[in-house]
C-alpha positions as CSV (number, residue, x, y, z in Angstrom):
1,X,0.0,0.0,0.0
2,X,1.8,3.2,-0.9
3,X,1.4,6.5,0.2
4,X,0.5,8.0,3.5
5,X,2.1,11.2,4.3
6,X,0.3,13.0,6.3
7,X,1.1,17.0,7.3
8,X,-0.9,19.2,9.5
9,X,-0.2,22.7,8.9
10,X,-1.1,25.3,11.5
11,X,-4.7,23.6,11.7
12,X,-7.2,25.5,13.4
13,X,-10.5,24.3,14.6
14,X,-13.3,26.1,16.3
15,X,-16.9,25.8,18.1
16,X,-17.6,29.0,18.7
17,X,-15.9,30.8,20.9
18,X,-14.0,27.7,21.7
19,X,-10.6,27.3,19.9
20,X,-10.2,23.2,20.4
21,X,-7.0,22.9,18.2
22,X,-4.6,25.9,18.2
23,X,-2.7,26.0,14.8
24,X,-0.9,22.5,15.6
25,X,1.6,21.3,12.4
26,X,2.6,17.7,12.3
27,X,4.6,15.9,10.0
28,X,3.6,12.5,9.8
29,X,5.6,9.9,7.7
30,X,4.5,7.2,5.7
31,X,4.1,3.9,7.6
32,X,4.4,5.5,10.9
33,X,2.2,4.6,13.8
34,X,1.5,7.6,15.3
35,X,-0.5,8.2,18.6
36,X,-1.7,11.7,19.6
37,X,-2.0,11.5,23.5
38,X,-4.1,13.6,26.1
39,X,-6.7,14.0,28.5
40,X,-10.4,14.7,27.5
41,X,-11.2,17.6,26.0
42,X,-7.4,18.5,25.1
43,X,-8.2,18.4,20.9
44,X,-6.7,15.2,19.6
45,X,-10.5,13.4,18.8
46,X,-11.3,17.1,16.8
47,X,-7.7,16.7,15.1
48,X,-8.1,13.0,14.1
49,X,-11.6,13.7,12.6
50,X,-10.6,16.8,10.6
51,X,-7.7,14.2,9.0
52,X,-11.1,12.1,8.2
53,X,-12.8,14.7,6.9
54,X,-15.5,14.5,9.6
55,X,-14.9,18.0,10.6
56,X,-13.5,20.9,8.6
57,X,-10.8,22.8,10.0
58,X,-11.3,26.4,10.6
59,X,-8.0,27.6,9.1
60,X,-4.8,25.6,8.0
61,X,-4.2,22.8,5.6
62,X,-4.6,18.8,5.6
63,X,-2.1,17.1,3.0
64,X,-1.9,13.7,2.2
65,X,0.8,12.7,0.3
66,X,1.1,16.5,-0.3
67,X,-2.0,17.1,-2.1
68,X,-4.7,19.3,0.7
69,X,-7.6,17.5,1.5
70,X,-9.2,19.8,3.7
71,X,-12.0,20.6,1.8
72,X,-12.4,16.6,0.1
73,X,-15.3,14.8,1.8
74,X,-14.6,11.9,3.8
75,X,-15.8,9.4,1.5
76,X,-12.9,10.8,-1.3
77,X,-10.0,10.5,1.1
78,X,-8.1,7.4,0.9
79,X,-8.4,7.4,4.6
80,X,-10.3,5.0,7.1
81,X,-11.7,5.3,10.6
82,X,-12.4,2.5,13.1
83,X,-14.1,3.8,16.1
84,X,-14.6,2.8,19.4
85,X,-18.0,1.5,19.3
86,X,-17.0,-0.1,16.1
87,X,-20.7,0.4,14.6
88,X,-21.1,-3.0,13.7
89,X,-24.2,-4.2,11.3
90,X,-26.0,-6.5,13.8
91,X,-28.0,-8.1,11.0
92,X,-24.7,-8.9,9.1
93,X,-22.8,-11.8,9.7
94,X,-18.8,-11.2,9.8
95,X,-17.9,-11.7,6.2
96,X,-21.0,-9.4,5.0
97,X,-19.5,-6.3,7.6
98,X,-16.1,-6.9,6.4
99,X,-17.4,-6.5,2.7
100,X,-19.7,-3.7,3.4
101,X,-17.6,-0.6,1.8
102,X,-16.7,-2.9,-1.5
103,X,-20.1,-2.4,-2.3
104,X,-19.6,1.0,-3.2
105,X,-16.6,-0.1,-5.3
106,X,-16.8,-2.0,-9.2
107,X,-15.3,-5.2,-7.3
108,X,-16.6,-8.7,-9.1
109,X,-18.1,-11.0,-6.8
110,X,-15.1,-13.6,-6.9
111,X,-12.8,-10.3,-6.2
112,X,-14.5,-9.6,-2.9
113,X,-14.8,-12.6,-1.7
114,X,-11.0,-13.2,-1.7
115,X,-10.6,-9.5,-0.2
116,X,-12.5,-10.9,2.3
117,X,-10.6,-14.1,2.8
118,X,-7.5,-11.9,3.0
119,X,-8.8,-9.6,5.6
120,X,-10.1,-11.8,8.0
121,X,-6.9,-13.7,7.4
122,X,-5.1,-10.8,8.5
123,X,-6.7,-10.6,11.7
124,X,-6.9,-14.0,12.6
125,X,-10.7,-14.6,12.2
126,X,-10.8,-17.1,9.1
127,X,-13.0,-19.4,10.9
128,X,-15.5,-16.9,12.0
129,X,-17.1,-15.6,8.9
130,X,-20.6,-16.8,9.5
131,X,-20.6,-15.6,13.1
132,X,-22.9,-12.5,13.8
133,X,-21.3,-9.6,15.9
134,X,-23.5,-10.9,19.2
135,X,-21.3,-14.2,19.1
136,X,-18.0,-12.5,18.9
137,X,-16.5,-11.2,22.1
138,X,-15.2,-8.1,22.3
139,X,-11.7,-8.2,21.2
140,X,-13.1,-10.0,18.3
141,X,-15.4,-7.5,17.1
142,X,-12.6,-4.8,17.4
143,X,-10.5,-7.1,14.3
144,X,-13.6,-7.2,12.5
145,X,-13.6,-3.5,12.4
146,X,-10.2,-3.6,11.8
147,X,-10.8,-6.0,8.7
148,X,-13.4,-3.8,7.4
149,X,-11.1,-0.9,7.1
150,X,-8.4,-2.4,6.0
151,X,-10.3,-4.5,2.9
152,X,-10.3,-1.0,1.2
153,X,-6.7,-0.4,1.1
154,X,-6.6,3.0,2.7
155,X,-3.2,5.0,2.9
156,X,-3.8,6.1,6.6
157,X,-6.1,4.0,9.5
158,X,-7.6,6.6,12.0
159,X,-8.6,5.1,15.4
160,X,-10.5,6.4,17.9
161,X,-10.0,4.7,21.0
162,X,-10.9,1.6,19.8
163,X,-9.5,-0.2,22.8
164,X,-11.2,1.7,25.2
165,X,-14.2,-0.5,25.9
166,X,-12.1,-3.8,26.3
167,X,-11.4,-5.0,29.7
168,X,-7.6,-4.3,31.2
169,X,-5.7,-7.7,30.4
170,X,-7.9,-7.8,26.7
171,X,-7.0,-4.3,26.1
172,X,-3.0,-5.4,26.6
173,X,-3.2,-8.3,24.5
174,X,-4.6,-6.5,21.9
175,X,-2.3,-3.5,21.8
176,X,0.9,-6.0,20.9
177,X,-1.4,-7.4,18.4
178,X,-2.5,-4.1,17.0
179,X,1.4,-3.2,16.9
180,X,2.0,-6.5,14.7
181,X,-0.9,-5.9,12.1
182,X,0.4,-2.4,11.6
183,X,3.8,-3.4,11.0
184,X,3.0,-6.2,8.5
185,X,0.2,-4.1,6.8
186,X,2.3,-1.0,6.1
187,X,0.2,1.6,6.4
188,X,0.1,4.9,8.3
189,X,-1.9,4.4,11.9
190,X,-2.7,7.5,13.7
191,X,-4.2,6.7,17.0
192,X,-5.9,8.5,19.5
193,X,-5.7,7.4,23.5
194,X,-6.1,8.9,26.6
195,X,-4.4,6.0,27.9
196,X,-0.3,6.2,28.1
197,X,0.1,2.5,28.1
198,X,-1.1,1.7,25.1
199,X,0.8,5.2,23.6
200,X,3.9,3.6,24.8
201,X,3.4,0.4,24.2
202,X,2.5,0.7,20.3
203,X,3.8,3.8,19.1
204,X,6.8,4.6,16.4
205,X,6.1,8.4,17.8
206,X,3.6,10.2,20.5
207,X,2.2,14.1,20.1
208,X,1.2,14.7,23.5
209,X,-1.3,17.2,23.3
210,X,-2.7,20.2,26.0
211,X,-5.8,22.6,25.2
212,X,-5.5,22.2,22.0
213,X,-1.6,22.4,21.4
214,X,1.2,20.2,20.9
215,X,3.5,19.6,23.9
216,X,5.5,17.3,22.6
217,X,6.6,15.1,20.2
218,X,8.6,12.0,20.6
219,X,9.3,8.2,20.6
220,X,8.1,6.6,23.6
221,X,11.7,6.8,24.7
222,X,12.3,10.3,24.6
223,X,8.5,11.8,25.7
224,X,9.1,9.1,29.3
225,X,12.2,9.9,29.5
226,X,12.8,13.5,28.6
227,X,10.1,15.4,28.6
228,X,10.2,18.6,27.4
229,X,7.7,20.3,30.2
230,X,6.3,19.3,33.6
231,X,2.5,18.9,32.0
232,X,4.3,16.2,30.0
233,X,6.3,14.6,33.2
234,X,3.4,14.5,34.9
235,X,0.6,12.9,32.5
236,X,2.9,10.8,30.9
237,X,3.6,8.0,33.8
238,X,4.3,8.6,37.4
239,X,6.2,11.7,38.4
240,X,7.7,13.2,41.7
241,X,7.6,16.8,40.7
242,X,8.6,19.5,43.1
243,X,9.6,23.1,42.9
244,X,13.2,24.1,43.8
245,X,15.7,27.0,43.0
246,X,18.4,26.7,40.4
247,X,21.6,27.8,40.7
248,X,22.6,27.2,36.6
249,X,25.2,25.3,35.1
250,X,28.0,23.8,37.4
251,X,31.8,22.8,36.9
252,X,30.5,19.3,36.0
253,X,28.2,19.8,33.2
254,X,25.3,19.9,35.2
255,X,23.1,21.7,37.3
256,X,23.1,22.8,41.1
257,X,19.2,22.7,42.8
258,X,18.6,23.7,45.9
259,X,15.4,21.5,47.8
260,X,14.4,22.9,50.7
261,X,17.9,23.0,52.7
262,X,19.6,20.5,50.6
263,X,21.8,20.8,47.7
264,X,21.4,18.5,44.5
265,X,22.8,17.7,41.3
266,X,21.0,17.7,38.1
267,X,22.2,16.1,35.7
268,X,19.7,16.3,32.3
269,X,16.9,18.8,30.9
270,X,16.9,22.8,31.4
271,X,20.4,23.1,32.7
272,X,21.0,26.6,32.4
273,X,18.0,27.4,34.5
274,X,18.1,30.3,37.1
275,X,15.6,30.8,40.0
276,X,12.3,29.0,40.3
277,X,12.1,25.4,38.4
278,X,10.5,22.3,38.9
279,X,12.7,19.2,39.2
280,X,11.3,15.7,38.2
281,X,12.5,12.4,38.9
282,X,10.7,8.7,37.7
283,X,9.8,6.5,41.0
284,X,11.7,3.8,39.5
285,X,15.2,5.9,39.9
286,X,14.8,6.7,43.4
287,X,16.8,4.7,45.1
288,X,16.1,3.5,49.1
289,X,19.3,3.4,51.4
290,X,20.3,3.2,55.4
291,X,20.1,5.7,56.9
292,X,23.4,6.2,58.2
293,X,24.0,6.9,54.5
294,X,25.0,10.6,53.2
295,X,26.8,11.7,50.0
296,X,26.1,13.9,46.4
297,X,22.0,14.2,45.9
298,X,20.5,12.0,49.5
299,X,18.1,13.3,51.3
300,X,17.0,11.7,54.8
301,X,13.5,10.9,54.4
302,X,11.0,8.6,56.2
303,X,8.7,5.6,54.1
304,X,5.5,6.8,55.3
305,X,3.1,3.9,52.9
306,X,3.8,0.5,51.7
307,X,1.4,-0.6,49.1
308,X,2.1,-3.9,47.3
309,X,1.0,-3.9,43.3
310,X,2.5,-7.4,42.0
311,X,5.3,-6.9,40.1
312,X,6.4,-3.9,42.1
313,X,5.9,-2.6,45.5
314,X,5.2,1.0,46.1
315,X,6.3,3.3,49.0
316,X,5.2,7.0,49.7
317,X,8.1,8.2,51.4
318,X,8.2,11.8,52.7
319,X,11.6,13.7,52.7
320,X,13.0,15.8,55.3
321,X,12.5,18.8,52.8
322,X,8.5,18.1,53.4
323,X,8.4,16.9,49.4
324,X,6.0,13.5,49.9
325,X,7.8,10.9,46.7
326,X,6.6,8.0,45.5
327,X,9.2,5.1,44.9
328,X,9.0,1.7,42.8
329,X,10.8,-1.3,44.1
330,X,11.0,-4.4,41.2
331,X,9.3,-7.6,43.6
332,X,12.2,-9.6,42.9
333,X,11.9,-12.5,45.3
334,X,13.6,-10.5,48.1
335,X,12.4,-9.0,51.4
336,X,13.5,-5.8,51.2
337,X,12.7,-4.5,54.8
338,X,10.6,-1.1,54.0
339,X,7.7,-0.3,56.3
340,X,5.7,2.5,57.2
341,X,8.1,4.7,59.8
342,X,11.3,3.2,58.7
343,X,13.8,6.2,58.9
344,X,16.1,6.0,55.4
345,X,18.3,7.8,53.1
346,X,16.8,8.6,49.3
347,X,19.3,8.8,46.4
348,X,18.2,10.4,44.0
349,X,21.0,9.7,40.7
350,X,22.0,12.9,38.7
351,X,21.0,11.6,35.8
352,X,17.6,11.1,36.6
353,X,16.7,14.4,37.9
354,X,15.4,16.7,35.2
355,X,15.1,20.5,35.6
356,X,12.0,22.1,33.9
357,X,11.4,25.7,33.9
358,X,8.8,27.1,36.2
359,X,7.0,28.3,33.0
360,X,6.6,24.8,32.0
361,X,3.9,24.0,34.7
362,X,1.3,21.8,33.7
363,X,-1.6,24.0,32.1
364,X,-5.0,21.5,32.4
365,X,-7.8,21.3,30.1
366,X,-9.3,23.5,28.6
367,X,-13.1,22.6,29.6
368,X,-14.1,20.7,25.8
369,X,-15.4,17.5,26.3
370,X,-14.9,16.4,22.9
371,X,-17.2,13.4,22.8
372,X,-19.7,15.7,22.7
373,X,-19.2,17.8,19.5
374,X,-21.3,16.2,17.1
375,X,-19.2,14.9,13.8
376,X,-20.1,16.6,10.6
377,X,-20.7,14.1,7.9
């Protein structure tokens, strides 16, 4: 399947009074699975339907494979959507939903019946074609959805949080399997989640979005791991954020924070910062010690909670500059000793605490509650 290039460029869309995307501009490869990433109301549903055509924008361009589409109906895009109800023909068995939109095409019988062969192929539902949709369970009607978008060879898939309705462990089964078909099939995914896991777990690249604007763009790798403001740090997995004064640059390449009455080292993100920041470090680098133990970037601190989750154990452990952390222990066999009012020492590694500028504070929403603006068809 060639094509699908898609480029947003300073796309505008209003209700109202209500801007709900803020002249964003995207550049979207070919192939790529793309997520765009946010809480409700935050304008990635109103982006992904104006690349559908189910909205037009209110300024700003739509190209696909560099030709504008903004004003093309949806119908004339070689674009597809798969939603999160999935909208299903109950009356239809599986093999007449998946052939549904070659109707509309000059396919031969013979020629839609192997399309349809190949699509349900594709998602591993070959022995299913006679089943109606009240026989399949839910993760099955999602790859009949799938299939039904795919028979028509679009350049770009849109989906709409079409996991969202699945139970937990169903939902993470599926999002490796969503990963796969993507990769094998080719084609441009642009998905839309409010839910990080499955953003991190399937994406080539992530656009988290705020109000309307981009935050960031990045792998997985880089949005966890560096991100770029503290709205990011903090909706994109768990974050200890807390406000401290920067001294700038130091001797050693990095920067000196001041928490409370205690010195640290920073050792990644705004490193030239001066005055009021926020500093940000991932539970899974703090680091429990003794006590007795002192040294570059500890803190003494006391675990205030225990809470065991499975794979990991969590501990809410308040430090001596008042900040309350949270801290993520791998449950590796081992008792590790940690209960509520043990006195310890929390090492916090260089490398893992981030400055952010103050400015960069997270910004909320901005009120829209997207899955109420009707689509325009």
């Amino acid at each position: 399947m060639a094509g699908g290039h898609v480029q947003l460029v300073d796309l505008v869309k209003r209700f109202g009074g209500i801007e709900a995307v803020r002249a964003i501009t995207l550049d979207i490869p070919a192939g790529e699975f793309f997520s765009l990433l946010g809480p409700s109301g935050c304008g990635k549903t109103t982006t992904l339907r104006m690349i559908g055509g189910f909205e037009r924008p209110t300024s700003g361009r739509i190209l696909l494979d560099e030709h504008d589409v903004g004003d093309v109906p949806p119908h004339k895009r070689n674009v597809n959507t798969v939603f999160q109800n999935y909208a299903l023909f109950p009356h239809l068995d599986v093999a007449q939903n998946v052939a549904f939109g070659l109707r509309f095409t000059k396919v031969s019988k013979e020629e839609t019946n192997k399309k349809v062969h190949d699509a349900l192929a594709l998602v591993r539902l070959s022995d299913f074609a006679e089943r109606r949709p009240h026989q399949l369970s839910g993760g099955q009607q999602q790859r009949v959805a799938l299939a039904r978008a795919l028979i028509l060879n679009p350049s770009v898939l849109l989906l709409d949080e079409p996991l969202g309705a699945l139970d937990a462990k169903l939902r993470k089964a599926l999002q490796i399997e969503l990963k796969a078909l993507q990769e094998q099939v080719g084609i441009t995914f642009i998905y839309v989640t409010h839910d990080q896991e499955e953003a991190l777990t399937m994406s080539d690249r992530i656009a988290v979005m705020s109000e309307g604007l981009i935050e960031q763009v990045g792998t997985p790798k880089q949005v966890y791991d560096e991100p770029s403001s503290a709205y990011v740090a903090d909706f994109l997995g768990v974050s200890n954020l807390m406000a401290a004064r920067a001294e700038g640059p130091d001797s050693a390449g990095g920067c000196r924070v001041h928490l409370g009455d205690f010195e640290l080292r920073a050792g990644c993100g705004h490193l030239d910062a001066q005055g009021d920041v926020m500093v940000v470090v991932r539970p899974e680098r703090v680091r429990l010690e003794a006590r007795e133990a002192t040294g570059e970037n500890h803190i003494p601190a006391m675990v205030e909670r225990v809470v065991y989750v499975g794979a990991v154990t969590q501990l809410i452990v308040r430090l001596a500059t008042g900040d309350s952390v949270q801290v993520m222990l791998a449950n590796q066999g081992a008792e590790r000793g940690f209960e509520s009012g043990t006195p310890v020492s929390v090492f916090v590694p260089p490398d893992a605490l981030r400055v952010l500028r103050a400015d960069s504070t997270p910004v909320g929403s901005s009120g829209i509650d997207e899955d109420t603006v009707p689509a325009t068809r």
